[in-house]
N, C-alpha and C positions, 0 to 999 in steps of 0.2 A: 504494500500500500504506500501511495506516495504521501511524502510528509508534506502537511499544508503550511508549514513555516520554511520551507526550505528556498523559498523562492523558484524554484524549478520552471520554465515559463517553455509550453507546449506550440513546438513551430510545425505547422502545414505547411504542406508544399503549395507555392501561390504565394505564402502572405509577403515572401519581398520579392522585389524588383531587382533586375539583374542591373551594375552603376553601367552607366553610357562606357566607351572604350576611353574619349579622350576627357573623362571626369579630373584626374590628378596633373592634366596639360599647364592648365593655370598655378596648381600648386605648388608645383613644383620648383616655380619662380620666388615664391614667397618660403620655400622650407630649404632650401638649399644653406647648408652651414656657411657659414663665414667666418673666416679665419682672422686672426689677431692682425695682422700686418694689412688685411684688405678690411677689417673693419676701422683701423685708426688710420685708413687714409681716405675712407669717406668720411670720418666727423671731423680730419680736417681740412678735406674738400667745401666742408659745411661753413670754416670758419674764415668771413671774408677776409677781416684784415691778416689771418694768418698766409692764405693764398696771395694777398694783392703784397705785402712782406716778401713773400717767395718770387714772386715778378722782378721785384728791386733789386732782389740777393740776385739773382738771374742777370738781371740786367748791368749790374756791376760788373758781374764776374767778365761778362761779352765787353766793356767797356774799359776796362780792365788789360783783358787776357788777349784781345784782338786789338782793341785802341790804337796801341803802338806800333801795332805792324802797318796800320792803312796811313796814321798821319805822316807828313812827308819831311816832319822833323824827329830828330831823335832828343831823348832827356838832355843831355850834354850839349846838343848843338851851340854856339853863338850868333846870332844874326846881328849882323854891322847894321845901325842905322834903325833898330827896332827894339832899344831899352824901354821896358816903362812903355810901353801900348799897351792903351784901353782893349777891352774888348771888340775886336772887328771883326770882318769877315777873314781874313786872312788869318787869326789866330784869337777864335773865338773865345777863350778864356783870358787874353790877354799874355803881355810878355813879362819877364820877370826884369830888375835891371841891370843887369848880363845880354839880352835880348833871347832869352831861352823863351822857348813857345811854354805857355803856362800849361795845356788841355792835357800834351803828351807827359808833362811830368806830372800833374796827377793823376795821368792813368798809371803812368810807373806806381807814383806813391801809394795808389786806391791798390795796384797787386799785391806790395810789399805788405801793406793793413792786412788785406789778406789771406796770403799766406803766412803771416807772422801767424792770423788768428787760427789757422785750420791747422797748421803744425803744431801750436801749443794746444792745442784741444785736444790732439791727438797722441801726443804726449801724456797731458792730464787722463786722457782716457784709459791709456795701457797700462800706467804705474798705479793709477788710483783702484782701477778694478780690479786687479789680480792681488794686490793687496788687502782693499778689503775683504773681497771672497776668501784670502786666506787666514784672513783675524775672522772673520763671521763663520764659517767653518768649523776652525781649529776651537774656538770657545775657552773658556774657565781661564786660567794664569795666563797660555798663550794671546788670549783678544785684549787682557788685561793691559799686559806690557804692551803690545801693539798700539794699542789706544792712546795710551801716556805719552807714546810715542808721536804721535797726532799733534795731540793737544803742546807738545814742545814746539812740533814742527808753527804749528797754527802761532804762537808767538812771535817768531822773527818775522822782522818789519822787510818785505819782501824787496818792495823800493831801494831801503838801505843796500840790501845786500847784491842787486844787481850794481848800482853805485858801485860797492868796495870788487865786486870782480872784476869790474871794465877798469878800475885803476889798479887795482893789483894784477889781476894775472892780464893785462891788454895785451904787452908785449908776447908771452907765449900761444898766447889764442891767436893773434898777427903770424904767427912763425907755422904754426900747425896750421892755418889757410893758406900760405905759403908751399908748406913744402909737401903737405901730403894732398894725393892726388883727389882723394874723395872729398875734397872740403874744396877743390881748386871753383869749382862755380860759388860760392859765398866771397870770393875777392871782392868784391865789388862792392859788397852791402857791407863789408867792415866786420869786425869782430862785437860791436855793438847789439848783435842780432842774436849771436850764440852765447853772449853773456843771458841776455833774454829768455833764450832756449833752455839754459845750464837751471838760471833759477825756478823757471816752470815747472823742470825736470825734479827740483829737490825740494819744492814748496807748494807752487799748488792743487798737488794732486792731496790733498788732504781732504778737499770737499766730499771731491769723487769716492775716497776712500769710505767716507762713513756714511754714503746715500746706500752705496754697494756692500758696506757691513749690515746694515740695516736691513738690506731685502734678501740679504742671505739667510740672518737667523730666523727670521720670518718662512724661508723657502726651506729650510734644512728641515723644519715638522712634518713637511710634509710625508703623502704615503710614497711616494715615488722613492723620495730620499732613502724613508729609511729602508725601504725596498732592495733597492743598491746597495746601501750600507748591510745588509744582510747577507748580499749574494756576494760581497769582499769587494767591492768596488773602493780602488782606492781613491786619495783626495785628490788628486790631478786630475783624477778621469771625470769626477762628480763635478767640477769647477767647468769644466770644459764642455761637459753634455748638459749638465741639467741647470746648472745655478747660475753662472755667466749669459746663455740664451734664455733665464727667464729675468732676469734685469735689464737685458739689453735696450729694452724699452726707457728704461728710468736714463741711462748710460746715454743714449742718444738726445734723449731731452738735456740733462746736464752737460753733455758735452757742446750742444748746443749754442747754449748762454753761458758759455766757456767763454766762445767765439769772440763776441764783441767787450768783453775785461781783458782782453789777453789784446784787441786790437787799443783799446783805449791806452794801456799800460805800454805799450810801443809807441804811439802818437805821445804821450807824455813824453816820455823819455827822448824821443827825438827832437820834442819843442827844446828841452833841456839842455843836447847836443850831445846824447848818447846814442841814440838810435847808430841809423846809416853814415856811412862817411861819405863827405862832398866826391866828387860832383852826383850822389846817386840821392835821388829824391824819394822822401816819403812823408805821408798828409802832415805828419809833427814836425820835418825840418822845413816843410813849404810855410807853414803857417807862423813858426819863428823866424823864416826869413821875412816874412810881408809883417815881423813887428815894428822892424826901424822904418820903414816906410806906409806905415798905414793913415797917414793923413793924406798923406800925397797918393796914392794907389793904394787904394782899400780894397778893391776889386780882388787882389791879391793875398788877403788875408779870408777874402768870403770864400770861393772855390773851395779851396782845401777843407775851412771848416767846415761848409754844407757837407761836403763827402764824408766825411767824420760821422757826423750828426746822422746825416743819411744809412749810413753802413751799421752802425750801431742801433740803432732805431730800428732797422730791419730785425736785422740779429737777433733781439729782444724781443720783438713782437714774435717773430717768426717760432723761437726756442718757447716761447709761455703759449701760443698755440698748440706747437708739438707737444712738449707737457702734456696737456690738455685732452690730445688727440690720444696720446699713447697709456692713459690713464684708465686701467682697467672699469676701476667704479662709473667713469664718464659712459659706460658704456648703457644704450638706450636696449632695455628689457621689453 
């Protein structure tokens, strides 16, 4: 006898309808999974001023990286007869008072901003993550000392100590551009640039370190981890597979708005006369040169800083979009 609490519900043949063929056609568009890397580049497809940010970063780079090849003067040139021109048609940014075409040397100087910014980023990225994944990991005494270690680093005044490199060691970072062949392309930009690099290299990768400490200890609970951690996976392999490609998200946001502190921090320094060495231009030694002349040719002090302003402005919006974009929780349920 059938039990009448069992819910048990008696089907005829008839009572359903067989579904159309192409019923799941439509749905199929709407149930299709979407992966982390195509989900965070439609919400920041979504985000305008992150995209119309990314145009400008875009447009620099072309402005930039091609500039100098099309204009018909090079950064060093001197033109007789053209110090101190306005902006014209012949040398739409104007001259400097040398008669150097103002447009080509900051496209040089808008490159050097540049790559100063994505090499130290790049930089900040490799020392800071691998270290912290190894203090977040390792845990107990090991994360302890590491950390301390941090927090030493995080006190020296970063400024001071590119200063005291470029005067103490200038002469031997001159001699190693000199004589060895893999530094022979940096002649040009001065040992002003690898003092820059040196300090990046031994200072600010401490942000990086404890964004990527953070989503480790957080990432090590989980089942996957301790999954691996059971089958003997050791600490190199778990850092490489599982922990570092699930930060990488946070790593590229950070490394992002790296970019434009790493470019500021060069433009400083070259206003100062540490950057680049003459004759090679960049936005901080163009903008200290148009200081002793800025009543008289002010046009010369604007260019340079608009690209500053510009380039940095991007950078910032562009990296707190990204943020944003690569923010799991952002994610629309």
């Amino acid at each position: 006898m059938k039990n009448v609490l069992s819910f048990q519900v008696k089907v005829e043949k008839g009572d359903f309808d067989k579904l159309p063929e192409d019923y799941y056609k439509d749905l199929d568009k709407d149930t299709d999974e979407v992966g982390f890397w195509k989900a965070s580049w439609q919400r920041l497809k979504a985000n305008r001023i992150a995209m119309v940010s990314l145009g400008i970063i875009i447009a620099l780079i072309i402005f930039a990286a091609i500039g100098p090849v099309l204009c018909p003067y090079s950064y060093d040139q001197q033109i007789r007869g053209a110090e101190n021109l306005w902006p014209c048609l012949a040398h739409p940014f104007g001259t400097d008072r040398l008669g150097r075409d103002l447009m080509v040397r900051c496209m040089i100087g808008a490159r050097i901003s540049l790559t100063v910014g994505i090499v130290s980023a790049l930089i900040v990225m490799i020392i800071g993550s691998v270290y912290g994944a190894i203090s977040g990991l390792a845990g107990g005494r090991t994360d302890t000392v590491m950390m301390r270690i941090v927090d030493m680093v995080y006190s020296v005044p970063e400024i001071l100590l590119i200063v005291v490199i470029k005067l103490v060691i200038d002469q031997p970072l001159q001699d190693l551009v000199e004589n060895v062949a893999f530094f022979h392309p940096l002649q040009k930009l001065g040992s002003g640039l690898i003092a820059i690099f040196i300090v990046y290299g031994c200072l600010y990768w401490v942000g990086m370190a404890r964004i990527v400490r953070g989503q480790v200890l957080q990432l090590r609970q989980m089942e996957y981890v301790t999954a691996a951690n059971a089958l003997g996976a050791g600490s190199r392999w778990l850092i490489r597979q599982h922990l570092l490609p699930n930060c990488m998200g946070q790593i590229i946001a950070t490394m992002m708005l790296q970019i434009p502190s790493a470019i500021f921090t060069e433009a400083f320094l070259s206003f100062l006369g540490i950057g680049v060495s003459a004759p090679m231009a960049s936005l901080g030694s163009l903008t200290s040169e148009a200081l002793s002349g800025i009543n008289k040719a002010p046009y010369r002090m604007l260019f340079p800083a608009v690209l500053i302003s510009l380039i940095i402005l991007a950078f910032n919006l562009f990296g707190d979009g990204l943020r944003d974009a690569l923010d799991p929780k952002m994610k629309k349920r």
